[in-house]
VOPAGU-2260 file (C-alpha; in pm, 1 decimal, decimal comma):
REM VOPAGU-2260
SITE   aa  ch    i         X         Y         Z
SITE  UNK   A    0       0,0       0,0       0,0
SITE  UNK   A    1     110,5     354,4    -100,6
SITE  UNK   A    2     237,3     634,4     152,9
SITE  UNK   A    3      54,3     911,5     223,7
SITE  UNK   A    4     305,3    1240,3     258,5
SITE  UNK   A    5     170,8    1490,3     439,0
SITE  UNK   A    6     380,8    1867,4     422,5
SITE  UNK   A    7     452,7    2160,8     226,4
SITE  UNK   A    8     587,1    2199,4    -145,6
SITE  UNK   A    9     717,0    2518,7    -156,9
SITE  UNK   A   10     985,2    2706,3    -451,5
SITE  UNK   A   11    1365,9    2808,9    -308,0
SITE  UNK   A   12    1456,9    3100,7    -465,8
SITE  UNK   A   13    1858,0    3094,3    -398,5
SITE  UNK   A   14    2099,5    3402,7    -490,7
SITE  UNK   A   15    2441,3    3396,4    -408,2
SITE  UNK   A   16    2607,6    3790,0    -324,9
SITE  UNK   A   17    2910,4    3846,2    -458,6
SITE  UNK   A   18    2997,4    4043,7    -151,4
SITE  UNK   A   19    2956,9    4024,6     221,5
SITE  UNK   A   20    2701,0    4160,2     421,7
SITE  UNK   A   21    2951,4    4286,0     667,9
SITE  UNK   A   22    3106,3    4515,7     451,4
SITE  UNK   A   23    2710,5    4666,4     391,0
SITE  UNK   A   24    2558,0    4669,8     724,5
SITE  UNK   A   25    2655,6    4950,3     983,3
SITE  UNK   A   26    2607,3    4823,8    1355,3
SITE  UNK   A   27    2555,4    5120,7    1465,2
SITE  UNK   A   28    2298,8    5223,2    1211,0
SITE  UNK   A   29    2080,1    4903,6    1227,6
SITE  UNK   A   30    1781,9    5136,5    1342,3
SITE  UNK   A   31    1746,2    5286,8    1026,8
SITE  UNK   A   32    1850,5    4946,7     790,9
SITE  UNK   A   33    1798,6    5014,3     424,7
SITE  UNK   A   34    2017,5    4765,1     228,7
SITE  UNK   A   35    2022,8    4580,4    -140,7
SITE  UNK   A   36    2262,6    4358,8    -237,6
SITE  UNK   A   37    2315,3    4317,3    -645,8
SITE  UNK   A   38    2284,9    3914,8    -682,9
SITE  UNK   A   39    2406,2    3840,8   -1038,8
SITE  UNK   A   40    2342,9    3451,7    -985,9
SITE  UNK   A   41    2015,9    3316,9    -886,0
SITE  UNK   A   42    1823,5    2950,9    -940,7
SITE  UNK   A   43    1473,2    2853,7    -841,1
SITE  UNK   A   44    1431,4    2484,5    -677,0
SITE  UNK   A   45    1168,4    2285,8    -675,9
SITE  UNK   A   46    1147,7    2208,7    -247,1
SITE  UNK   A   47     930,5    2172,7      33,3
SITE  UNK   A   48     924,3    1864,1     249,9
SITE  UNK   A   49     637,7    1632,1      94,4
SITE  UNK   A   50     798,7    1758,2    -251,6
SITE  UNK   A   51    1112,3    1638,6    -138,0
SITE  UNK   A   52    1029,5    1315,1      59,7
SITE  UNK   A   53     852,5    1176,7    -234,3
SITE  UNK   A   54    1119,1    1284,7    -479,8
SITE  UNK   A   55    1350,9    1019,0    -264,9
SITE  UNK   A   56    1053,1     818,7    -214,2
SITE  UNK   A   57     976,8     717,6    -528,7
SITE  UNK   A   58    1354,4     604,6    -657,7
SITE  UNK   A   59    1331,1     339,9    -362,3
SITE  UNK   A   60     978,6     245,5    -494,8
SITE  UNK   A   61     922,0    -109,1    -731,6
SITE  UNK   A   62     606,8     -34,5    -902,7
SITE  UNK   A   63     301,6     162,8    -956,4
SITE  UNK   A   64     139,9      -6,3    -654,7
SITE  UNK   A   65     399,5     108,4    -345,2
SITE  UNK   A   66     441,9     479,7    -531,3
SITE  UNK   A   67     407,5     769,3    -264,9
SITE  UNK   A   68     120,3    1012,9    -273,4
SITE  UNK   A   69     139,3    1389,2    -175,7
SITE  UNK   A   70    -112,5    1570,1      19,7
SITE  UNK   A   71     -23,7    1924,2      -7,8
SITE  UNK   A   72    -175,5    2303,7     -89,8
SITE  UNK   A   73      21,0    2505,5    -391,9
SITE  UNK   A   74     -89,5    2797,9    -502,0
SITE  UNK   A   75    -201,6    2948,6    -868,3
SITE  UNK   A   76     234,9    2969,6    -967,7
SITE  UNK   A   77     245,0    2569,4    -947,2
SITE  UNK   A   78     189,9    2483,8   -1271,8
SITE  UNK   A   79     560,3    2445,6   -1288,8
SITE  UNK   A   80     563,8    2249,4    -983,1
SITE  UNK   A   81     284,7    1989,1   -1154,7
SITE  UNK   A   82     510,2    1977,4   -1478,3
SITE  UNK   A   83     764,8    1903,4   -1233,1
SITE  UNK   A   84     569,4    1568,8   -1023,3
SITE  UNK   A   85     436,6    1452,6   -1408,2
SITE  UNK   A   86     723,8    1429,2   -1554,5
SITE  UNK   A   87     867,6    1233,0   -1220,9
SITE  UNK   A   88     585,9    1009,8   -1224,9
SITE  UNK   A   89     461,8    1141,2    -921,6
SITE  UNK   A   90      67,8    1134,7    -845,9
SITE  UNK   A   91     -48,3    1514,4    -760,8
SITE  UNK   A   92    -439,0    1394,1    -720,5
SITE  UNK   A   93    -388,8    1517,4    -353,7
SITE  UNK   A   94    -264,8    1821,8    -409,7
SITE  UNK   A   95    -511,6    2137,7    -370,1
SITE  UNK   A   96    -450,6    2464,8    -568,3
SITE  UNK   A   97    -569,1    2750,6    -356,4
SITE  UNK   A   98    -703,5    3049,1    -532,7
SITE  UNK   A   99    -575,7    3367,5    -473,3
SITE  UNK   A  100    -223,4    3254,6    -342,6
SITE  UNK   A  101     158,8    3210,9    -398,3
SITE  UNK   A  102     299,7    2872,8    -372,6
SITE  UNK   A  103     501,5    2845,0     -38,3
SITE  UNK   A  104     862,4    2967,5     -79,0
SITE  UNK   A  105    1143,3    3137,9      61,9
SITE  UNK   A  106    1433,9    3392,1    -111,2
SITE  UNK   A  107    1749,8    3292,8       5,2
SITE  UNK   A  108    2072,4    3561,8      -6,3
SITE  UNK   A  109    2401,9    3404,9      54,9
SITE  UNK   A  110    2736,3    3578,2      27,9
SITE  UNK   A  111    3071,3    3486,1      18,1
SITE  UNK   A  112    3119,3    3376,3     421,7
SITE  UNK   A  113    2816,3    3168,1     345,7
SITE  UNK   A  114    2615,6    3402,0     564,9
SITE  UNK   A  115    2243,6    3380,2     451,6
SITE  UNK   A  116    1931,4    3605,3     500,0
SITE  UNK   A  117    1630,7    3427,3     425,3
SITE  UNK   A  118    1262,4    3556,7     372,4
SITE  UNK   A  119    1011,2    3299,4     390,0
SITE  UNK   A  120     672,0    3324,3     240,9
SITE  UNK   A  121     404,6    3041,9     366,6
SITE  UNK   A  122     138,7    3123,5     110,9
SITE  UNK   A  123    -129,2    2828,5      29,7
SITE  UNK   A  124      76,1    2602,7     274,2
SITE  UNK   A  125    -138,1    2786,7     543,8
SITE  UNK   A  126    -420,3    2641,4     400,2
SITE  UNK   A  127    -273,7    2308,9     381,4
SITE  UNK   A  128    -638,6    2203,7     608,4
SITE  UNK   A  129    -812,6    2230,0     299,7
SITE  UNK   A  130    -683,1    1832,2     249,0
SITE  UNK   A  131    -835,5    1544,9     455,0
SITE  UNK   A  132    -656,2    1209,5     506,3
SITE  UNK   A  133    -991,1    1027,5     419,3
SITE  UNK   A  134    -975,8    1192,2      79,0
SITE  UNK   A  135    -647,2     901,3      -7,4
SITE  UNK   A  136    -796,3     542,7     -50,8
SITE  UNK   A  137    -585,3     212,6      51,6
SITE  UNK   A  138    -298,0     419,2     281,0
SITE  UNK   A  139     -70,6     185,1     417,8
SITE  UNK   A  140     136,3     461,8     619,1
SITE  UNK   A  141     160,5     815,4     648,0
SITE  UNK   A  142     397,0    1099,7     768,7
SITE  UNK   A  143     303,7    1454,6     872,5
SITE  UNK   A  144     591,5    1662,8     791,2
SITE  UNK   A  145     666,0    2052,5     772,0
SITE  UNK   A  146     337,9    2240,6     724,8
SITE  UNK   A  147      55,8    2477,0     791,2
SITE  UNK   A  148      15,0    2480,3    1142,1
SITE  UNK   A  149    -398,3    2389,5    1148,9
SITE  UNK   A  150    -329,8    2103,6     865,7
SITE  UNK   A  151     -44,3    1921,7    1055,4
SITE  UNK   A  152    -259,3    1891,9    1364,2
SITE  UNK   A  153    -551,6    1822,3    1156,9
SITE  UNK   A  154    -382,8    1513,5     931,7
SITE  UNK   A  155    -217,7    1391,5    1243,2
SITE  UNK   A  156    -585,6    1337,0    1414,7
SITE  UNK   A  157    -698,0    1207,4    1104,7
SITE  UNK   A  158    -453,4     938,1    1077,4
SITE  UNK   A  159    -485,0     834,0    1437,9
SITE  UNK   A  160    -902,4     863,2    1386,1
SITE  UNK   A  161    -858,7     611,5    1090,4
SITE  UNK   A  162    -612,9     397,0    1247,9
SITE  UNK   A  163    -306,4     473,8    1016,3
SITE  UNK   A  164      52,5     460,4    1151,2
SITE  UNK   A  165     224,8     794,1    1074,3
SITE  UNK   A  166     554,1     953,0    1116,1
SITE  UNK   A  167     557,8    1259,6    1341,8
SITE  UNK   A  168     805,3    1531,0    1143,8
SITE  UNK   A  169     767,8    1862,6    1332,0
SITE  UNK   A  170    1071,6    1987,5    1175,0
SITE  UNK   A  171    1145,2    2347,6    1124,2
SITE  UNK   A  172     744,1    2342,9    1239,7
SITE  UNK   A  173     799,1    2267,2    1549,6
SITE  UNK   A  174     843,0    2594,2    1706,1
SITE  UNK   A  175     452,2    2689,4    1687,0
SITE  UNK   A  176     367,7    2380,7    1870,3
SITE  UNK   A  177     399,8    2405,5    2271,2
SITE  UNK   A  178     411,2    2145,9    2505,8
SITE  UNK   A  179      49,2    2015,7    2532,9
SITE  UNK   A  180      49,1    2042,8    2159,6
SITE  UNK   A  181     350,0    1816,2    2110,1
SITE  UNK   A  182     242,5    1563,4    2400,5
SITE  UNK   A  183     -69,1    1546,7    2167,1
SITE  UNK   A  184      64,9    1480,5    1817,0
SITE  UNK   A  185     334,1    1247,7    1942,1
SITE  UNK   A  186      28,9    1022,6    2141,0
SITE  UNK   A  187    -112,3    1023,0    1801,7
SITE  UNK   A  188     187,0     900,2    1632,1
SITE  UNK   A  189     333,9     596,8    1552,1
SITE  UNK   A  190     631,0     729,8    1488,3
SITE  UNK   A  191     884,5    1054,7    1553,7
SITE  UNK   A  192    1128,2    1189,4    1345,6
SITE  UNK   A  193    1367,2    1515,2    1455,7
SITE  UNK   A  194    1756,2    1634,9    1373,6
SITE  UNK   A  195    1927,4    1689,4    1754,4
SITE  UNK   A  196    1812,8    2027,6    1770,9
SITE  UNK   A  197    1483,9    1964,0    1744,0
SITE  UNK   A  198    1497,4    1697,5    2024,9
SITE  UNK   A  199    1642,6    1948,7    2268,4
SITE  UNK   A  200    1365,0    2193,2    2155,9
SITE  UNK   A  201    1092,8    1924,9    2202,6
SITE  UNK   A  202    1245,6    1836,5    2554,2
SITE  UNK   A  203    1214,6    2164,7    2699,3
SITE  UNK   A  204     869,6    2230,7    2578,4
SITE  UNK   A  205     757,1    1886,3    2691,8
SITE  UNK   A  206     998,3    1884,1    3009,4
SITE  UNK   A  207    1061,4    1484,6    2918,3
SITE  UNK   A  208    1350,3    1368,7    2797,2
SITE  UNK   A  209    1373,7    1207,3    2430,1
SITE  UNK   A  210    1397,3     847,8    2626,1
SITE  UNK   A  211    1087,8     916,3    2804,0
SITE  UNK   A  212     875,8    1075,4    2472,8
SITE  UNK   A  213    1035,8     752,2    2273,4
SITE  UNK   A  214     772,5     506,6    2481,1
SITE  UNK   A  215     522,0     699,8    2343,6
SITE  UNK   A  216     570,5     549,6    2007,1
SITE  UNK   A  217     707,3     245,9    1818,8
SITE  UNK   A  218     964,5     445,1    1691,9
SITE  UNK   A  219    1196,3     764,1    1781,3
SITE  UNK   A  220    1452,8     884,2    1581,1
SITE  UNK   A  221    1671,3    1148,1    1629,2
SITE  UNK   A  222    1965,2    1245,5    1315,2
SITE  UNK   A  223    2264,9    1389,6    1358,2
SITE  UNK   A  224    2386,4    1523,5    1032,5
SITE  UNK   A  225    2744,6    1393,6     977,0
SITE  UNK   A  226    2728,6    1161,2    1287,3
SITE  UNK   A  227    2500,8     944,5    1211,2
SITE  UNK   A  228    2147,5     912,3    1361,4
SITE  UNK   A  229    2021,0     715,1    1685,2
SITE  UNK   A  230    1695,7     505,2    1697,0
SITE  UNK   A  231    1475,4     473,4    2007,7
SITE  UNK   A  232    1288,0     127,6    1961,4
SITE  UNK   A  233    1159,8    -192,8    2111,1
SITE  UNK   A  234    1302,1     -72,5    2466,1
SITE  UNK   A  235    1668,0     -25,8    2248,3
SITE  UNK   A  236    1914,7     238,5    2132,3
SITE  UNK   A  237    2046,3     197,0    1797,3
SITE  UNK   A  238    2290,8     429,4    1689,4
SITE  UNK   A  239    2325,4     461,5    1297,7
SITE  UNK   A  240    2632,5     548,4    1132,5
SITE  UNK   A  241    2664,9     828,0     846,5
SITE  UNK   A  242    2724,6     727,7     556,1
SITE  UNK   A  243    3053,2     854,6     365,9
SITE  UNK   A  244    2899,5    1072,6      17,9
SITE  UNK   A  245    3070,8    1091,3    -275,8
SITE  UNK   A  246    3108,9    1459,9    -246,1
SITE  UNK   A  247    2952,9    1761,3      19,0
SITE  UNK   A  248    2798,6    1979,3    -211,5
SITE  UNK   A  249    2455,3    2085,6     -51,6
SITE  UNK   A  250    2280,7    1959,5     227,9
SITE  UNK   A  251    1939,0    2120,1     146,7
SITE  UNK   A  252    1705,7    1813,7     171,8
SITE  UNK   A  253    1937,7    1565,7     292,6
SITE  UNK   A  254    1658,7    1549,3     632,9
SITE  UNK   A  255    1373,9    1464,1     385,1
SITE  UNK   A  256    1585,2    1162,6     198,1
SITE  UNK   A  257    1614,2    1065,6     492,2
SITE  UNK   A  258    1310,6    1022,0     614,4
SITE  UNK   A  259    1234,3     892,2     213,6
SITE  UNK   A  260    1433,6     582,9     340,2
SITE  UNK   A  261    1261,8     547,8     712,8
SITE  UNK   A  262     922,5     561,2     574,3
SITE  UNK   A  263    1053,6     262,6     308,2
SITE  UNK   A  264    1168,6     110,0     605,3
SITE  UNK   A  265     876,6     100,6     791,7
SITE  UNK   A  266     640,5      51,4     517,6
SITE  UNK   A  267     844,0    -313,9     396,3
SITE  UNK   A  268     910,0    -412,5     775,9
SITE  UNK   A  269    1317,2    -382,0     787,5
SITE  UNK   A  270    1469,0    -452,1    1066,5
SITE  UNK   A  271    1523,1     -80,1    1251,5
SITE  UNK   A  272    1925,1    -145,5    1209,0
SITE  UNK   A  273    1812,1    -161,7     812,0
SITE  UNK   A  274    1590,5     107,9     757,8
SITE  UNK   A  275    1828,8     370,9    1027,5
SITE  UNK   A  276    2126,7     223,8     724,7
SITE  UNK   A  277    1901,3     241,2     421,1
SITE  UNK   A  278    1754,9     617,0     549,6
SITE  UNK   A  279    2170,6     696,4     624,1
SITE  UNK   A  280    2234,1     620,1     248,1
SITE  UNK   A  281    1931,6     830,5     102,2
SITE  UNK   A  282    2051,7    1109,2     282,1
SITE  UNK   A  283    2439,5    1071,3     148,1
SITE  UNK   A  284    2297,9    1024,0    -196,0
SITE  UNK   A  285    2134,7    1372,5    -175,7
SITE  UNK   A  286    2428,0    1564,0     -20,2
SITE  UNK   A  287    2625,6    1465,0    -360,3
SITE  UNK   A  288    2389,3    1703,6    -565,7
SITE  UNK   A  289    2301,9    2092,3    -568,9
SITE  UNK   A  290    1913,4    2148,5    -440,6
SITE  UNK   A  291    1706,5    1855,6    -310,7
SITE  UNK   A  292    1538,0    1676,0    -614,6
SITE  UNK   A  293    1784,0    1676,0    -887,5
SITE  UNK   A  294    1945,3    1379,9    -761,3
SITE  UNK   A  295    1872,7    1050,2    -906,1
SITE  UNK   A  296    1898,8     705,9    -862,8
SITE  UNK   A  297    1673,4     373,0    -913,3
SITE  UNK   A  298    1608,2      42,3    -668,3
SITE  UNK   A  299    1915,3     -95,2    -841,9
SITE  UNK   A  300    2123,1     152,2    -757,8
SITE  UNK   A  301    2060,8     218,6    -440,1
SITE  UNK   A  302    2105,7    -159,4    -393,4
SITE  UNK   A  303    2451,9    -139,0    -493,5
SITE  UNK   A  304    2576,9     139,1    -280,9
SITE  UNK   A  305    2369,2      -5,5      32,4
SITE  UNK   A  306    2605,1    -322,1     -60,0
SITE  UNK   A  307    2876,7    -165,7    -114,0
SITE  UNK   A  308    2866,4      40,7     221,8
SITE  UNK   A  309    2714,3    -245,6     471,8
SITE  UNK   A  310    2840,1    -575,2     291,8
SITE  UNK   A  311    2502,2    -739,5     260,1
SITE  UNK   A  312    2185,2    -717,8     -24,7
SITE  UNK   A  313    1900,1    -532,6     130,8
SITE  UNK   A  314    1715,2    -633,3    -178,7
């Protein structure tokens, strides 16, 4: 059965300053900031999370019958954005066009000390609500990922109502949700997903520690970037290696290939050491490549490099 991702798909508008902001911005005349920074190289990205998870999803997927499905809100600029899921193969039935609204997305400035100032612009992703779990037939699992505030709580009590295992993804979300809020969604869950900043964050909202939140679910998992990742399950800690990319070139994504290869896990019933590996891989795969869908890769291939890193067929 297919997985249902729940979460924003959103444009990354990226310019690079030939400069540094440093050299432009007065302390002592930050009261009266009026700044612009000439930006002779820019590229648009196709992002958000459920753009992205499903973009890594569907290279680990066999067939037409275990391809992901995205529940998300774009707005009346998307028609790029469909172009973009068509021509991947990817099935955009679930995702709503909202009149009178920008697609989520978010202008990005970086200059030369890789300093970055970064407006964000949430658009039809506030009205991500507008989707209903109900409305995907035959949904084996589900994740609620990065979104508008009202439709992650909403999908999350959705999935519980219709007795769906989900992943938990607060992500950069997470800071609307307080304590009662998170104690809610991650009762609901089957399963949690957070970098280790994230986990500190939900620990001092909750006041519980990530050992005590992780017998709340089957499943806790906190990443680590370059160290690796640990796994909270079945009363054990696992703790997941990295795995060595070919090349560091952008981690923008790298979190939602991640999760691409948990949700695989969980969906085919790995072993947690399997899925932590196979999720460790997606995300190394990703880093290798500039923005977070123009990497590719097939079953096959992946195959290989999870055999070539851990000694053993996964497939």
């Amino acid at each position: 059965m297919p997985v249902l991702i729940c979460g924003s798909m959103a444009y990354d508008n990226i310019m690079v300053f030939q400069g540094r902001f440093k050299d432009h911005i007065l302390p002592d005349q930050t009261h009266i900031l009026n700044v612009a920074f000439l930006v002779p190289e820019m590229r648009r990205e196709f992002g958000g999370c459920a753009g992205n998870i499903a973009h890594n999803l569907k290279m680990l997927s066999s067939g037409p019958h275990d391809a992901p499905l995205i529940m998300a809100s774009v707005g009346e600029d998307s028609d790029a954005y469909f172009e973009r899921l068509q021509s991947a193969g990817l099935d955009s039935r679930h995702v709503a066009v909202v009149p009178g609204t920008f697609t989520a997305q978010a202008f990005i400035t970086t200059d030369l000390d890789d300093n970055q100032i970064t407006a964000f612009h949430p658009g039809a992703m506030s009205a991500s609500h507008v989707n209903h779990v109900g409305d995907a037939a035959d949904v084996g699992l589900g994740i609620v990922a990065p979104d508008g505030r009202d439709g992650m709580v909403a999908h999350a009590r959705e999935f519980a109502a219709a007795g769906i295992p989900f992943v938990f993804d607060p992500g950069q979300g997470l800071p609307m949700f307080n304590g009662d809020d998170l104690r809610e969604l991650i009762g609901l869950a089957s399963f949690v997903a957070v970098n280790d900043y994230e986990a500190r964050l939900m620990e001092e909202k909750t006041g519980e520690k990530v050992e005590a939140l992780a017998k709340l679910v089957k499943g806790f998992v906190v990443t680590r970037g370059g160290e690796g990742s640990t796994i909270f399950a079945q009363g054990q800690r696992l703790d997941i290696p990295s795995v060595k990319p070919e090349a560091l070139v952008d981690p923008t994504g790298c979190g939602d290939a991640y999760r691409a290869g948990l949700l695989y896990g969980i969906s085919n019933k790995l072993e947690w050491e399997e899925t932590g590996r196979l999720a460790s891989l997606m995300g190394s795969l990703k880093i290798a490549s500039r923005g977070a869908q123009n990497h590719t890769g097939d079953r096959a291939r992946i195959g290989e490099e999870y055999a070539r890193h851990f000694g053993f067929s996964l497939w």
